[in-house]
N, C-alpha and C positions, 0 to 999 in steps of 0.2 A: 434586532427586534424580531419578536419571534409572528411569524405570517398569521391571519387569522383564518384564511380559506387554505385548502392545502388541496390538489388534483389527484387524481388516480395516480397517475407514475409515482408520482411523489409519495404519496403513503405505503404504495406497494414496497418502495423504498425502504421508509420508516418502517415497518413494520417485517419486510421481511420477506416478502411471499408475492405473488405473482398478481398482475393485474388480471389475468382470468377467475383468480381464486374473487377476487377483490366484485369480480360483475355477478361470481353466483351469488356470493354474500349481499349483495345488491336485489336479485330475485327473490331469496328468500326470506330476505326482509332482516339479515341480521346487521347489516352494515349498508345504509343509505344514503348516497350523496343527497346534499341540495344545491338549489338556485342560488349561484352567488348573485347578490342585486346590482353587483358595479358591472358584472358582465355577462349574467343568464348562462354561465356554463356549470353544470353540475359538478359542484364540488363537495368535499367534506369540511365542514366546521372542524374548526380545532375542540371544541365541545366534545365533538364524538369520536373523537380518541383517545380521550383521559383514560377509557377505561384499559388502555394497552398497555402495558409497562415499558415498551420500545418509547412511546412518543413523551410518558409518563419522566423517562431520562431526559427526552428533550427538551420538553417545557421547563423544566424545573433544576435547568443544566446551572453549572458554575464555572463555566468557560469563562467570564470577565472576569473571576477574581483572582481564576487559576493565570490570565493571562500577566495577574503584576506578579507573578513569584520569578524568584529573582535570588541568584546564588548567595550568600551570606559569607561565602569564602570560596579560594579560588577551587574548583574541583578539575582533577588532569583527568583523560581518556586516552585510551587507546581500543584505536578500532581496526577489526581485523576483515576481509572479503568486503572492502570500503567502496568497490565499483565506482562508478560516477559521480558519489558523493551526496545521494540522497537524505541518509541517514544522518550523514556527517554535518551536511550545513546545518539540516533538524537539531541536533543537540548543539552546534556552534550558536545557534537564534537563542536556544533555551539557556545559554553560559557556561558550556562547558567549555573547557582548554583543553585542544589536541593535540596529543605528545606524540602519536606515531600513529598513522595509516596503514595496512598493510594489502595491497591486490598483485593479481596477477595479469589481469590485463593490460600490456602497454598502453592502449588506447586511452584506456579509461584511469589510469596513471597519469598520464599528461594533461587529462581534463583538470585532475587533481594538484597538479602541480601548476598549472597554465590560472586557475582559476586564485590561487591563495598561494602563492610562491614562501609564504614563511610555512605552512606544514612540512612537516617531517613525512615525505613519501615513500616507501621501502616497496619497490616493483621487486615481485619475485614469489618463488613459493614459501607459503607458510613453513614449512617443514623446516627448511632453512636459517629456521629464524631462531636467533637464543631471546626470551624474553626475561633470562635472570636479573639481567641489569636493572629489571622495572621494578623486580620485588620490592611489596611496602611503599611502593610511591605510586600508585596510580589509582584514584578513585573508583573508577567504573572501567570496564573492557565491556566493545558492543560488538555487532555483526550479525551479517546473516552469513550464516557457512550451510552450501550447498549441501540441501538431505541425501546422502548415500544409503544404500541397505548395509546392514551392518551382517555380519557371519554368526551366527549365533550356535550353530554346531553342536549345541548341549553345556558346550564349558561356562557359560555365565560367570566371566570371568572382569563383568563390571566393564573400567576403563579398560584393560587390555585386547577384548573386544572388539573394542571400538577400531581399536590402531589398523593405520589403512585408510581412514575414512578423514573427510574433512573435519565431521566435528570432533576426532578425536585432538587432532590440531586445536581447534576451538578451547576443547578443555585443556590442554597441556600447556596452552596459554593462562589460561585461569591457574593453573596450580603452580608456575613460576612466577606469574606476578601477582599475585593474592589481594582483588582488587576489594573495596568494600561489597561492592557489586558488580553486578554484568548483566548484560541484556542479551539474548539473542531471538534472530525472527527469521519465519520463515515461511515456506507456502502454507494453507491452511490444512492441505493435504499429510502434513506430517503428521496431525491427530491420529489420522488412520491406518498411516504408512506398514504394510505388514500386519494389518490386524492392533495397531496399536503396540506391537512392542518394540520399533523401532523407538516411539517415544517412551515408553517405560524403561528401556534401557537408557536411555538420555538422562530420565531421572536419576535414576539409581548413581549414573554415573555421577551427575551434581552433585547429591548427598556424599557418597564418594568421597567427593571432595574440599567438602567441607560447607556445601552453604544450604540454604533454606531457601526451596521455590516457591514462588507464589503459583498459583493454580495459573495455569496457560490461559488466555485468550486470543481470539479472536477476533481482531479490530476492524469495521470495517471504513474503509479509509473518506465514505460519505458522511461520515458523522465528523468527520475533523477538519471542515472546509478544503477540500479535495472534492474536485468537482469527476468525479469518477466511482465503476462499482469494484473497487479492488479491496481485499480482504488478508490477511497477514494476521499470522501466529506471531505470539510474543509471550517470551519465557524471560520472565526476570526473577532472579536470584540475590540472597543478601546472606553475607558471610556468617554462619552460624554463629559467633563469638559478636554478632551487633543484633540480628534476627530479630532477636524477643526484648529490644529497645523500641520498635518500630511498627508501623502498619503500611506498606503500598499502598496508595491510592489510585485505579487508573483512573486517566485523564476524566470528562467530563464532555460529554457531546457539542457542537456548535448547534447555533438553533436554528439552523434551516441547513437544507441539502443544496448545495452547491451543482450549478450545471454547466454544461459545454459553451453556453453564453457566457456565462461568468468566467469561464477562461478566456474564451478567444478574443473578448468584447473588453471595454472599459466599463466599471465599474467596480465590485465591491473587493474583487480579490486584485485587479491591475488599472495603475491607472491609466493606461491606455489601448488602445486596439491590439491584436498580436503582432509582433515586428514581421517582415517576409522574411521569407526564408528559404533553403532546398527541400526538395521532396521527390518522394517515387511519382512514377506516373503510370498510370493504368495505360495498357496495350487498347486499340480504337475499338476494338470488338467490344472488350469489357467496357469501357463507356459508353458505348450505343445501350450494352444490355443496363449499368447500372445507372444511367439516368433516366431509366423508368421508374426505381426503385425511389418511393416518398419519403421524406423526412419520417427519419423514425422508424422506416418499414427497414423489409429485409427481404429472401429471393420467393417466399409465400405473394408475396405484394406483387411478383409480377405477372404478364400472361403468361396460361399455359405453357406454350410451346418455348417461351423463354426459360421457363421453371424448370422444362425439359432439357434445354440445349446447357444452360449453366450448369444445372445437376449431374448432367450425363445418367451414371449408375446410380450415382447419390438418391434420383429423384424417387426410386422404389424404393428405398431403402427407411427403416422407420427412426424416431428421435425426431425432434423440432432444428435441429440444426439453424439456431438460431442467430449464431454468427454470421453467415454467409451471404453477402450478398448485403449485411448489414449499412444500414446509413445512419450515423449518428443522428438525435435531436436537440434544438439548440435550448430547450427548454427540459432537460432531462443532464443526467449524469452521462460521460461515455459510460461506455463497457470496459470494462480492463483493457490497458493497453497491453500488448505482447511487444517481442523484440522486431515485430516485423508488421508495417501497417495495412500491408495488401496481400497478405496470406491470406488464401481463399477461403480457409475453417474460421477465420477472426477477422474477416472484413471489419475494419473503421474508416469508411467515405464517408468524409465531410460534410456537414450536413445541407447544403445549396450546391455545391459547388460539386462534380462528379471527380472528384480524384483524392488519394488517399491523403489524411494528417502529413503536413510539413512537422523539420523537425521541433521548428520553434513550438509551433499548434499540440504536439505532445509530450514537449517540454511543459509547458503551461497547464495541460488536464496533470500533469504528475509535479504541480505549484513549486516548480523549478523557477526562480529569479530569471527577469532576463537576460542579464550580464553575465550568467553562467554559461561560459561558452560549451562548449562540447570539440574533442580534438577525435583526429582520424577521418578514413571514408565516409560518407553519410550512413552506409547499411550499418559501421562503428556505432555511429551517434544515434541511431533507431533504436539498437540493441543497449547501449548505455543507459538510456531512457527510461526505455523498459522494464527493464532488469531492476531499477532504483526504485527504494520507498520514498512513497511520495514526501516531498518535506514540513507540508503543513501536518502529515500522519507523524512524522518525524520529530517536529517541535515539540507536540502535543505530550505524545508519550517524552521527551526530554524534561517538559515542565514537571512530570509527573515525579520523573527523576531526582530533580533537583531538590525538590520537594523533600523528597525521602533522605538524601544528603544532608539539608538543613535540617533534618530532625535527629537526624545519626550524630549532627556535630553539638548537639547543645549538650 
């Protein structure tokens, strides 16, 4: 059900941009909260953001219809740099069949194998790997393969290139087992990576090889019920000999933003409170200074001479340095989780409670099941976590997949 009042966080959200852009807009009269009547806090009507096109997606989403699609035959995957299996359970929800896994982390292999004992888990390097045997039988190939810089040197020599690099593995996977499709994703940073020709090499090299990209975006992971601000490049590809059968469609936004409540708490996305769990624990210094630190605030929120002592050098130095010192709100999306929860540049403390996300707590912002265990040392299972797309981002773009499969097979 899509809300009728919507809050400052929340549209800044929606739309994209900061809650200070959001209070001049407010001054100047181009963008006015009002009075909600059930509770007198200045909000904004859904009325007056029709005229956005961000929220224009959300009102007018097709997320319930997208949610009955449903494979029409059985479609195989194989997914390569499979980590902890964010991606993986994502397209396992949306009906895809997993023929083979491929990572390098033991850790994060045993989650994978600890978690679904029938997949096919191949721990070890890429490079290693023959993928002929798959030629012609495998629907889709996914992954996210770590962005390298590639050597460019003047030879432009397309995939050759590449070799050396993860993605060239990536694609040498594609061109042995010649899937209809394949997906791959990555930070959003690879837009730019080099000025951009890290990814106009990528292209080239796809065409290369035979398929047809859809234009890249960039998803971010609060429009997909993922109660988080994480953001992820997605390049999907379709075999030039199907291409011009078909149209991609991505996904379709969810109609509200998902917050830290909605994970940790029972209701709309678990139906119960978060289970306990391990976690890091802040040194006593650092909890005297960050339980000063408000829901929601960050190290500007605290006294002076705290601002000073936590900063040290930092405190002269300029940037919002918005991370640090951060406390989540339970009424807001986190912040991107990283591999580590009490890194001082990406503080995430909990938002009551002075100490950093247990693992279950960002299991759950990254809509990880709670039966997914997680194997290795804890710092293992922070880094796993982290490192994984989240799986309701995962599902979503899967649905979209499938999608495309059923129209490929008619």
């Amino acid at each position: 059900m899509i809300p009728e009042y919507y809050t400052i966080a929340q549209v800044a959200d929606i739309l994209g941009i900061s809650k200070e852009t959001l209070r001049r807009w407010d001054k100047n009269g181009k963008l006015i909260p009002q009075r909600n009547d059930s509770n007198q806090y200045r909000m904004y009507h859904r009325s007056q953001l029709t005229q956005f096109e961000e929220a224009q997606l959300l009102f007018n989403s097709d997320w319930e219809k997208e949610l009955a699609i449903k494979p029409t035959k059985d479609y195989k995957l194989v997914e390569l740099f499979a980590g902890a299996g964010g991606l993986a359970i994502g397209m396992e929800k949306a009906g895809f069949e997993t023929v083979l896994l491929n990572e390098l982390d033991k850790h994060a292999c045993q989650t994978l194998r600890n978690n679904r004992p029938q997949w096919n888990v191949i721990q070890g390097d890429i490079s290693q790997i023959d993928f002929k045997p798959y030629y012609g039988q495998i629907d889709i190939v996914t992954g996210g393969f770590p962005c390298q810089a590639f050597s460019y040197a003047g030879h432009k020599r397309g995939f050759e290139d590449a070799r050396g690099t993860l993605f060239f593995e990536f694609a040498r996977a594609i061109k042995e087992i010649q899937p209809k499709v394949f997906l791959a994703e990555n930070v959003r940073g690879l837009l730019n990576h080099d000025n951009g020709r890290t990814l106009e090499t990528i292209k080239g090299i796809i065409d290369e090889l035979g398929y047809f990209l859809v234009e890249p975006r960039v998803l971010k992971a609060i429009f997909y019920q993922v109660p988080q601000k994480r953001e992820r490049l997605f390049l999907v590809a379709i075999r030039k000999d199907l291409a011009k059968k078909v149209i991609f469609k991505w996904p379709s936004p969810y109609q509200r933003i998902m917050t830290v409540k909605d994970a940790l708490k029972k209701g709309a996305l678990y139906n119960c409170d978060v289970p306990k769990s391990q976690g890091m624990k802040y040194p006593k210094r650092k909890i005297e200074i960050l339980s000063q630190v408000p829901e929601g605030g960050y190290w500007r929120d605290l006294p002076d001479e705290l601002q000073r002592e936590y900063m040290m050098k930092s405190y002269f130095l300029g940037g919002g340095k918005t991370g640090i010192a951060r406390r989540l709100a339970w009424n807001e999306p986190s912040l991107t989780l990283t591999c580590s929860p009490a890194q001082k540049q990406t503080e995430r403390c909990h938002p009551e409670e002075t100490r950093p996300l247990t693992v279950r707590e960002y299991a759950r912002i990254q809509t990880f099941p709670d039966d997914w265990l997680f194997s290795g040392p804890m710092g293992a299972q922070y880094k796993q976590i982290g490192n994984a797309v989240p799986i309701n981002l995962a599902y979503a773009v899967g649905r979209s997949l499938i999608r495309l499969l059923n129209d490929l097979s008619f």
